[in-house]
C-alpha positions in Angstrom: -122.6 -10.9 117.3 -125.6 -9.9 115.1 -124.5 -12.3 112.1 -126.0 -15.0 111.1 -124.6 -17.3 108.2 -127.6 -19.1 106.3 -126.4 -22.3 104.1 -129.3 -23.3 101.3 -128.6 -26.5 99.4 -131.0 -26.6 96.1 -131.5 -28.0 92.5 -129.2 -26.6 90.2 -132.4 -25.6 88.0 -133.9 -23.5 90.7 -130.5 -21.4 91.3 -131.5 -18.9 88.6 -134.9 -18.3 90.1 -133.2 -18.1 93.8 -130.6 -15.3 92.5 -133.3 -13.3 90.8 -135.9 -13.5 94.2 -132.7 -12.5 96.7 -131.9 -9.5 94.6 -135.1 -8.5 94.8 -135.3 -9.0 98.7 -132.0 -6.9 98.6 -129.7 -9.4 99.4 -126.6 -8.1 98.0 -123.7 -10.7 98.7 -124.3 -14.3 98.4 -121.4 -17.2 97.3 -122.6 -19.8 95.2 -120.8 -23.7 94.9 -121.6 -26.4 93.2 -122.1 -29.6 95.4 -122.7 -33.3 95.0 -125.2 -35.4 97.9 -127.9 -37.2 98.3 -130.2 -37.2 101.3 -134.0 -37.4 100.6 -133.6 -38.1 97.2 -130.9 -40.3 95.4 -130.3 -40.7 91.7 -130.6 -44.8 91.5 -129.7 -44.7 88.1 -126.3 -42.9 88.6 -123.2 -45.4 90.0 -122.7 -43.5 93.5 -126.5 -42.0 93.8 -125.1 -38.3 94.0 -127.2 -35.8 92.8 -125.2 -32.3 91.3 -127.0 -29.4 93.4 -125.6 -26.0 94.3 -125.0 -24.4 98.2 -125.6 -21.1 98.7 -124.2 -19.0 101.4 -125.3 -15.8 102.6 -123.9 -14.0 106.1 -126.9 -11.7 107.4 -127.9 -9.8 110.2 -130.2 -11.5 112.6 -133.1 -8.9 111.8 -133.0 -10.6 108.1 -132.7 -14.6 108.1 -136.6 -15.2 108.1 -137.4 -13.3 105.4 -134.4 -14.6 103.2 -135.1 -18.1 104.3 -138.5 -17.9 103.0 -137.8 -16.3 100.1 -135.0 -19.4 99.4 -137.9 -21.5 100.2 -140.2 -20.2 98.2 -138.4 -19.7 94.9 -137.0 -23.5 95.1 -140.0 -25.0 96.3 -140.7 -27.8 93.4 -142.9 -29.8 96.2 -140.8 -33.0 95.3 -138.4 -34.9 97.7 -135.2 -33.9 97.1 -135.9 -29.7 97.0 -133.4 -28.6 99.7 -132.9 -27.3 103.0 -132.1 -24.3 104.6 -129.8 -24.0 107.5 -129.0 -21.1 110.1 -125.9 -21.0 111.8 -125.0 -18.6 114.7 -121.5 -16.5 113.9 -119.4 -15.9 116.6 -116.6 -14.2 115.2 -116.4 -12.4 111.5 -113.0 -10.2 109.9 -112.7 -8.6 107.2 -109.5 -9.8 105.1 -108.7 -6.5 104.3 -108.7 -4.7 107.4 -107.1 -7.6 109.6 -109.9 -6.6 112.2 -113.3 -8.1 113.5 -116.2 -6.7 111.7 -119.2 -5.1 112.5 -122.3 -5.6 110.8 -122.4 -1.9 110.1 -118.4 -2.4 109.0 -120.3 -5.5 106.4 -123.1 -3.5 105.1 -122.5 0.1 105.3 -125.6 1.0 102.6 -128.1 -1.2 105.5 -129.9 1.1 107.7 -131.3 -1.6 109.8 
């Protein structure tokens, strides 16, 4: 399978700034959901340490995850504990709800040449 699921937990404030750099890299479907977790950082002054950030999740072709992972990277990067991480994720299988069927990735992203 040539589909690759990449999972980005960020700030909330950086989301805006993400969106606007993926669209530009020609990322066209992306699913966005708002999270709560602390790793690196942890918000002492709240009563459970959670922090609110956002998950992003984008299915891609293999050909694709570096450049969107740097581009993530890049337009969340504060340089402070607590920015985020990326994650890749191999997909073995992938349907389409409305055709009932396995996809391929030309089935996913007709308009992609590559």
């Amino acid at each position: 399978m040539d589909i690759k699921l990449i999972i980005a937990i960020i700030r909330r404030h950086k989301l805006e700034a993400v969106e606007q750099k993926l669209k530009e890299t020609g990322v066209e479907r992306i699913n966005v959901t708002k999270v709560k977790g602390y790793g690196e950082y942890h918000d002492f002054f709240a009563q459970d340490w959670m922090v609110e950030e956002v998950r992003l999740e984008i299915f891609t072709r293999n050909n694709a995850v570096e450049k969107i992972a740097a581009t993530i990277m890049d337009a969340a990067h504060t340089g402070l504990p607590g920015d985020g991480v990326v994650a890749v994720v191999p997909v073995e299988k992938f349907f389409l709800i409305r055709t009932r069927a396995e996809a391929t990735p030309e089935e996913f992203w007709p308009r992609s040449s590559s």
